[in-house]
TORKOL-4160 file (C-alpha; in steps of 0.2 Angstrom, whole numbers, padded with zeros to 4 digits, m for minus):
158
<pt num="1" X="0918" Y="m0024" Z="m0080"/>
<pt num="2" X="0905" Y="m0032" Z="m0090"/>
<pt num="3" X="0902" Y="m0049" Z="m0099"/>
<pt num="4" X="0908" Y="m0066" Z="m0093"/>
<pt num="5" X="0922" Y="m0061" Z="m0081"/>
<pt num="6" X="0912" Y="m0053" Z="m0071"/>
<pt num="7" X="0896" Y="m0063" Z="m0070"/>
<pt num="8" X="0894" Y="m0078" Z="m0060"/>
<pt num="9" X="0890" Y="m0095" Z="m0067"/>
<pt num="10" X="0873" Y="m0096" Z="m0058"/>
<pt num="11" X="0867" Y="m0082" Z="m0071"/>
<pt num="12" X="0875" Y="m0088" Z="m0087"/>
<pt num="13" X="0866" Y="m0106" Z="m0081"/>
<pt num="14" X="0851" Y="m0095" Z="m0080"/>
<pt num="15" X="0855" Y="m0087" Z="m0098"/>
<pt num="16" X="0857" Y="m0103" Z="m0104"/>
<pt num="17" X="0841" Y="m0109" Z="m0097"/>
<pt num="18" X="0833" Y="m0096" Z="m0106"/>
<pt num="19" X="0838" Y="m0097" Z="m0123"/>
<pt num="20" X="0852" Y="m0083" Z="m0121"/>
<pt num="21" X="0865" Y="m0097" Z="m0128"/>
<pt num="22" X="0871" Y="m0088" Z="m0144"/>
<pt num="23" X="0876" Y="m0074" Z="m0136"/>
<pt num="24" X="0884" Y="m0083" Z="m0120"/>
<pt num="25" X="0892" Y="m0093" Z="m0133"/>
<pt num="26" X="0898" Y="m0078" Z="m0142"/>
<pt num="27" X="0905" Y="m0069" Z="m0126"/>
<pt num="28" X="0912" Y="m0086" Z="m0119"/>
<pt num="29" X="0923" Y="m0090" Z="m0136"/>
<pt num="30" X="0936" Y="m0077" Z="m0133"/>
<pt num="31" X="0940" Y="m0085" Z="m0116"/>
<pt num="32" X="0937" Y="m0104" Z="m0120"/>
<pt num="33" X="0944" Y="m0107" Z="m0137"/>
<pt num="34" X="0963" Y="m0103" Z="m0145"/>
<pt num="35" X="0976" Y="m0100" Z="m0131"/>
<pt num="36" X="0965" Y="m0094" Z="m0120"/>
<pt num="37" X="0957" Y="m0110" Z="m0115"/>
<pt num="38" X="0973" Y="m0118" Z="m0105"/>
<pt num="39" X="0969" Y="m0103" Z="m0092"/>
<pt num="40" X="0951" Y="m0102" Z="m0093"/>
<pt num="41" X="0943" Y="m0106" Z="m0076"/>
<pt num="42" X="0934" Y="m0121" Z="m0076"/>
<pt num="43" X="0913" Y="m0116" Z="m0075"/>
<pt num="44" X="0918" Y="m0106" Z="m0089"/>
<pt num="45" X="0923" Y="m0120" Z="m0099"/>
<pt num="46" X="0910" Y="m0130" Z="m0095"/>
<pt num="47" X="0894" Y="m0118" Z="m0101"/>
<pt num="48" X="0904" Y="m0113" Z="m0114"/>
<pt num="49" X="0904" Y="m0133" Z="m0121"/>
<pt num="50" X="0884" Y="m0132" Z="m0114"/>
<pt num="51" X="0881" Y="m0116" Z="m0125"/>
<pt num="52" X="0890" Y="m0126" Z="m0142"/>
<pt num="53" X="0881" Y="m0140" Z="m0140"/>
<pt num="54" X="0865" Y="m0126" Z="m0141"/>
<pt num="55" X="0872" Y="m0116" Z="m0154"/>
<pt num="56" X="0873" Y="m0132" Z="m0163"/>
<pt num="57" X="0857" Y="m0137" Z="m0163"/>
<pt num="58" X="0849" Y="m0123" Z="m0166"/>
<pt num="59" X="0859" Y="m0120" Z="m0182"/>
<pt num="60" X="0864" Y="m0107" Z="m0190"/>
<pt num="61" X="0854" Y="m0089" Z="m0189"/>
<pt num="62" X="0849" Y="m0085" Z="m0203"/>
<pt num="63" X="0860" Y="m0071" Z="m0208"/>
<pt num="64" X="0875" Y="m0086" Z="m0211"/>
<pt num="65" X="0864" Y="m0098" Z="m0218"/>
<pt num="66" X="0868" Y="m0104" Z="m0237"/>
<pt num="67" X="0857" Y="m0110" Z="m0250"/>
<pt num="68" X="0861" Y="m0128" Z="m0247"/>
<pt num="69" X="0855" Y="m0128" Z="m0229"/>
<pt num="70" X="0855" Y="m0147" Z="m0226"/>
<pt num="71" X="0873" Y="m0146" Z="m0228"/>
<pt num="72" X="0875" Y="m0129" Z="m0220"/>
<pt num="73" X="0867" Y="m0135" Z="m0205"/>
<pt num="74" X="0877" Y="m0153" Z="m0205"/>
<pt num="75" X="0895" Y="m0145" Z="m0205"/>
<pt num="76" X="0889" Y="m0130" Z="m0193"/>
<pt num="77" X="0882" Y="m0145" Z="m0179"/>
<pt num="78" X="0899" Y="m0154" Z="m0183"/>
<pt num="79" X="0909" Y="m0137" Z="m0181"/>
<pt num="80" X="0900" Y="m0131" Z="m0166"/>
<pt num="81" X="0899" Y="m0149" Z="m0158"/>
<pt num="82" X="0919" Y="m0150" Z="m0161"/>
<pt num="83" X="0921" Y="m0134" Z="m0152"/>
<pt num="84" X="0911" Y="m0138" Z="m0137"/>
<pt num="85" X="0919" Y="m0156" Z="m0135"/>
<pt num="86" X="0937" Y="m0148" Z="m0136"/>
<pt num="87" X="0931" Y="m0135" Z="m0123"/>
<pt num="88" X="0926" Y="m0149" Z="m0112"/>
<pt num="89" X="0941" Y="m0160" Z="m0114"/>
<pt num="90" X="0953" Y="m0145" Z="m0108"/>
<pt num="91" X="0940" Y="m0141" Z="m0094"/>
<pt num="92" X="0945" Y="m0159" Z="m0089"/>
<pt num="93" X="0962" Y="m0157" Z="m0091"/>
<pt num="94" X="0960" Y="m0141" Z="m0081"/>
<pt num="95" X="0954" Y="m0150" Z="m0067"/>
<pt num="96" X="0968" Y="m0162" Z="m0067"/>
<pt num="97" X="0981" Y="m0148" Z="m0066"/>
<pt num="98" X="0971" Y="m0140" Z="m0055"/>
<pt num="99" X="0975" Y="m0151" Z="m0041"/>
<pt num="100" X="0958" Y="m0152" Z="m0033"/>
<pt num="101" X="0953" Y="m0133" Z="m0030"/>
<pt num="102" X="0939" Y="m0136" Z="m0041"/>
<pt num="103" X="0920" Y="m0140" Z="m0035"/>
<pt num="104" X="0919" Y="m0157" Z="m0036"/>
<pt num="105" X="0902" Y="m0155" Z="m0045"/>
<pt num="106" X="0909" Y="m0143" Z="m0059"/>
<pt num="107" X="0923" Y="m0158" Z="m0061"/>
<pt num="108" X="0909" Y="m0170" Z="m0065"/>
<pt num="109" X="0900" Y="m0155" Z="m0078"/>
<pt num="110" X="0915" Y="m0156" Z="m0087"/>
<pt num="111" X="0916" Y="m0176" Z="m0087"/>
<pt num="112" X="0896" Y="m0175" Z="m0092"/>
<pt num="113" X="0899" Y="m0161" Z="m0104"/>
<pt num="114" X="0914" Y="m0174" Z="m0112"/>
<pt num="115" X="0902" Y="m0190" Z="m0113"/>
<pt num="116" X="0887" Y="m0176" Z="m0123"/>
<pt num="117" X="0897" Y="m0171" Z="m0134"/>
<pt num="118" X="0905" Y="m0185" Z="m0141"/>
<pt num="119" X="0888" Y="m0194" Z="m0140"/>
<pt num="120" X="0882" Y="m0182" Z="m0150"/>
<pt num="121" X="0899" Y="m0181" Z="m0163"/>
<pt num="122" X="0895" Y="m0199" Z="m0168"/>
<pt num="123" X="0884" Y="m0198" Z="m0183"/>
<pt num="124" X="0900" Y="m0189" Z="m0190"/>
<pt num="125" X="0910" Y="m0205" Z="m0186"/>
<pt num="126" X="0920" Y="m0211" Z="m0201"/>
<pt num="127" X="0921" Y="m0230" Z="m0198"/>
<pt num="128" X="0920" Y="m0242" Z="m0183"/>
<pt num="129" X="0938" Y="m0239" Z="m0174"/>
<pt num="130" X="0931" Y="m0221" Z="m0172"/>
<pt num="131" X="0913" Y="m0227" Z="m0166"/>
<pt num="132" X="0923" Y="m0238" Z="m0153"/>
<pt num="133" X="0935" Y="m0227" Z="m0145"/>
<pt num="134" X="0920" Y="m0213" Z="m0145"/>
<pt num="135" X="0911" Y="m0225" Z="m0135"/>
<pt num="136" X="0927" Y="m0228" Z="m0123"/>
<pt num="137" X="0928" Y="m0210" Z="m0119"/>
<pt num="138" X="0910" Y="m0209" Z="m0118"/>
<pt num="139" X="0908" Y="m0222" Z="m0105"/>
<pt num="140" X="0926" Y="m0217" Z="m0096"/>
<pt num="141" X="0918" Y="m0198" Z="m0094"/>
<pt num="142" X="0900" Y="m0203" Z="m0092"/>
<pt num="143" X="0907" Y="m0215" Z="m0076"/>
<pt num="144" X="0917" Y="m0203" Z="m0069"/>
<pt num="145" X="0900" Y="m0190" Z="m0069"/>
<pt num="146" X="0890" Y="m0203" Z="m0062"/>
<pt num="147" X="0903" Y="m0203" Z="m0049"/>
<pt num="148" X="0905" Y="m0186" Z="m0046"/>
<pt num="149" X="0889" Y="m0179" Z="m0049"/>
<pt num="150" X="0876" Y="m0196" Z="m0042"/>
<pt num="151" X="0861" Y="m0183" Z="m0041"/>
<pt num="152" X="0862" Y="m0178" Z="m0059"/>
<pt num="153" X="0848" Y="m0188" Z="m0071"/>
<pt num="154" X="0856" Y="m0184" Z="m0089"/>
<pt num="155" X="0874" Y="m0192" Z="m0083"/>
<pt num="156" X="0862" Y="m0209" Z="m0082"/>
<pt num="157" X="0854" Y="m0205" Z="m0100"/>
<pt num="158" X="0873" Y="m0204" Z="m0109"/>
């Protein structure tokens, strides 16, 4: 058996670390997005939100860029952002259901992975009420990582 299933999440961190996102996103979508992301496990989740937040700013290759690529690459950031934050936000839920049979380290990723995202959504904010509850769940999730996860630097940066 090949592709996500069977590899361990040390070396899709690793792809991940070396620039093989688009294609760990591309193998991770299947499992993290649709109805398929309520029984995903966890890890999977969570480098699969890592690997959106990539995707998305890199922007898009160039064989599904357009001609207007200012817009292209704001509604593919926006898209791909969305994606990862909603893959982040189950793996949360996940970990709720799950009952604490999660690594207590990959519970904070996902908290962290939930603060990044929706940092990262709020140029796409339309108005003020949506800039304040962003920043509620930012600093709920970004607190809980801290929490969860003390050695990590980037939880601090959120």
């Amino acid at each position: 058996m090949t592709g996500p299933a069977s590899e361990n999440v040390e070396a899709i961190d690793s792809r991940l670390d070396n620039g093989d996102f688009r294609a760990v996103f591309d193998e991770l979508r299947p499992l993290c997005t649709g109805k398929g992301a309520k029984s995903a496990d966890l890890r999977f989740l969570v480098r699969f939100s890592r690997a959106c937040m990539l995707v998305a700013d890199d922007g898009p290759s160039s064989k599904n860029a357009a001609a207007d690529d200012d817009v292209n690459f704001k509604d593919f950031r926006k898209k791909h952002l969305k994606i990862g934050q909603q893959a982040a936000l189950t793996a949360v839920k996940v970990s709720l259901e799950g009952g604490g049979e999660f690594p207590v380290h990959e519970v904070g990723r996902a908290h962290k992975w939930v603060a990044i995202l929706t940092g990262l959504l709020d140029e796409f904010c339309e108005g003020t009420s949506e800039r304040i509850a962003n920043g509620h769940l930012i600093k709920e999730n970004a607190d809980k990582a801290a929490k969860l996860i003390p050695t990590d630097p980037y939880v601090f940066q959120v």
